[in-house]
C-alpha positions as CSV (number, residue, x, y, z in Angstrom):
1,X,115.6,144.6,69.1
2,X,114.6,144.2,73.0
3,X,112.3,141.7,73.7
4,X,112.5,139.9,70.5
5,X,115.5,136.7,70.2
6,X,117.6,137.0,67.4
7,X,120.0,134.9,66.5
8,X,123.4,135.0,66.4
9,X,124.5,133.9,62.7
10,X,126.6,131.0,64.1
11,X,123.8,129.7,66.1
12,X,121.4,129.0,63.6
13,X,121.3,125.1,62.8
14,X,119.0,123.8,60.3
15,X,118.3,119.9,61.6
16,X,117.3,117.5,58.9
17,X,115.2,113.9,60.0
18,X,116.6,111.5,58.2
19,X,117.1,108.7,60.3
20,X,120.0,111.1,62.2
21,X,120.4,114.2,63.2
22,X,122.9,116.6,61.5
23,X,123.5,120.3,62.5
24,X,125.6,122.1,59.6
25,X,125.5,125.6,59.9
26,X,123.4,128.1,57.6
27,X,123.6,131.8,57.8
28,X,119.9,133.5,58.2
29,X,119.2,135.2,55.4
30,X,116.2,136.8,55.9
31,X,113.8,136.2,58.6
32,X,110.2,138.5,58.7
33,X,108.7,137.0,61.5
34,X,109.6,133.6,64.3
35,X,108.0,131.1,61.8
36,X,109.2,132.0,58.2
37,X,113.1,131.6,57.8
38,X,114.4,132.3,54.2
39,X,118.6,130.3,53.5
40,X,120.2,130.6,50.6
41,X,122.2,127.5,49.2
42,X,123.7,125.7,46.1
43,X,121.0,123.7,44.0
44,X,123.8,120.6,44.6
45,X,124.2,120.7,48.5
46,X,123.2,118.1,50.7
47,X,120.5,119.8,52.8
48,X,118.4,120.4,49.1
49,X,119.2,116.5,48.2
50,X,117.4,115.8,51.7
51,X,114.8,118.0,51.5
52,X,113.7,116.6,48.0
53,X,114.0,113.0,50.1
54,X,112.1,114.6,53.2
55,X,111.1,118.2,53.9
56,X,110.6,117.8,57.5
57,X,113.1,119.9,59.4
58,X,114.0,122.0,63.0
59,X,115.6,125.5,63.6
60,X,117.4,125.9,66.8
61,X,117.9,130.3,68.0
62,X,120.1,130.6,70.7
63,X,121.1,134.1,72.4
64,X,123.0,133.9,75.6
65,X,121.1,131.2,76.9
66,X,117.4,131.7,75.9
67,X,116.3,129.9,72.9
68,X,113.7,128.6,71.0
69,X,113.5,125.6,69.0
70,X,111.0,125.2,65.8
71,X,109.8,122.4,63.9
72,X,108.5,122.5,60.6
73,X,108.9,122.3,57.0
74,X,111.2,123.5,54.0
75,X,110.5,124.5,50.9
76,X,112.9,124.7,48.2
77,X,112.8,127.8,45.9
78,X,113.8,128.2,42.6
79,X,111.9,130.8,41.4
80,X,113.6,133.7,39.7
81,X,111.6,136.8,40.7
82,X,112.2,135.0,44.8
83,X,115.4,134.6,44.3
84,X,115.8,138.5,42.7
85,X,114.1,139.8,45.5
86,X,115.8,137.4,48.2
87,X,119.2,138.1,46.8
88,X,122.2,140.0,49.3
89,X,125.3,141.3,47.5
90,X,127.5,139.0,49.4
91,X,125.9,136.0,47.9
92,X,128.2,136.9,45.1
93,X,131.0,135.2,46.3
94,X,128.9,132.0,46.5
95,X,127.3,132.4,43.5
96,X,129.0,134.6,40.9
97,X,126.1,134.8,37.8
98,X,124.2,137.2,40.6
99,X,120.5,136.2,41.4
100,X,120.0,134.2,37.7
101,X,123.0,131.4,39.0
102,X,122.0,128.4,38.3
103,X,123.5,126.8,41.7
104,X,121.6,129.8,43.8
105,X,118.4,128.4,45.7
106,X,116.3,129.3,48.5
107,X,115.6,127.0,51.2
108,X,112.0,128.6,52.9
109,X,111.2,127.6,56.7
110,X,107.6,127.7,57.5
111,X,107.7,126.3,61.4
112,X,104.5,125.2,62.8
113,X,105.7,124.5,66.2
114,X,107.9,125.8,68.8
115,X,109.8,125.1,72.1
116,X,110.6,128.2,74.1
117,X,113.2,128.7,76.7
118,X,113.2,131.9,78.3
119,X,114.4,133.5,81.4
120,X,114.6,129.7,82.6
121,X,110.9,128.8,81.9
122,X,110.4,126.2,78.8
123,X,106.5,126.6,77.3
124,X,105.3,125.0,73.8
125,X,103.3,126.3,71.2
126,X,101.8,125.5,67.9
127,X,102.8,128.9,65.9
């Protein structure tokens, strides 16, 4: 989509403040506009464990060299008609009881501020 970063799945980083800074990897799983970021992951993983503890978080874009870096908050999402509606078929090998496993959450970005770099000019934003 010109004009528009997108980000490569294996550049997405969900960063967690919790007295360090960890960068596992998370695939996007659906992302409507900059701000709101939807990730789907098992109710047992560390990143829902820390967001329970602290729901302050960061997602980094990158795209051959332009990026943008958010800050914000996660939600975590257990509701059933979110998670029908969320669901992709491949999340089936992840979490084989469909869009009613038990192990099958949502994590739910909502960034409320963002650090742009693009065409080598950084600007700051509250979005």
């Amino acid at each position: 989509m010109k004009g528009r970063l997108r980000p490569a799945e294996e550049d997405l980083r969900l960063v967690r403040y919790q007295g360090k800074t960890t960068l596992p990897c998370v695939r996007l799983v659906e992302g409507a506009v900059l701000k709101i970021v939807w990730m789907a992951t098992s109710v047992g993983s560390m990143k829902v464990n820390d967001f329970k503890a602290n729901n302050k978080a960061g997602l980094c874009y990158d795209h051959y060299g332009d990026g943008v870096a958010l800050r914000g908050t996660v939600e975590i999402i257990t509701d059933d008609t979110i998670r029908k509606d969320i669901w992709q078929d491949w999340f089936v090998h992840h979490f084989p009881d469909g869009p009613s496993d038990p192990n099958y959450v949502l994590l739910h970005f909502i960034g409320t501020e963002a650090t742009f770099w693009i065409n080598g000019e950084f600007s700051h934003s509250n979005i």
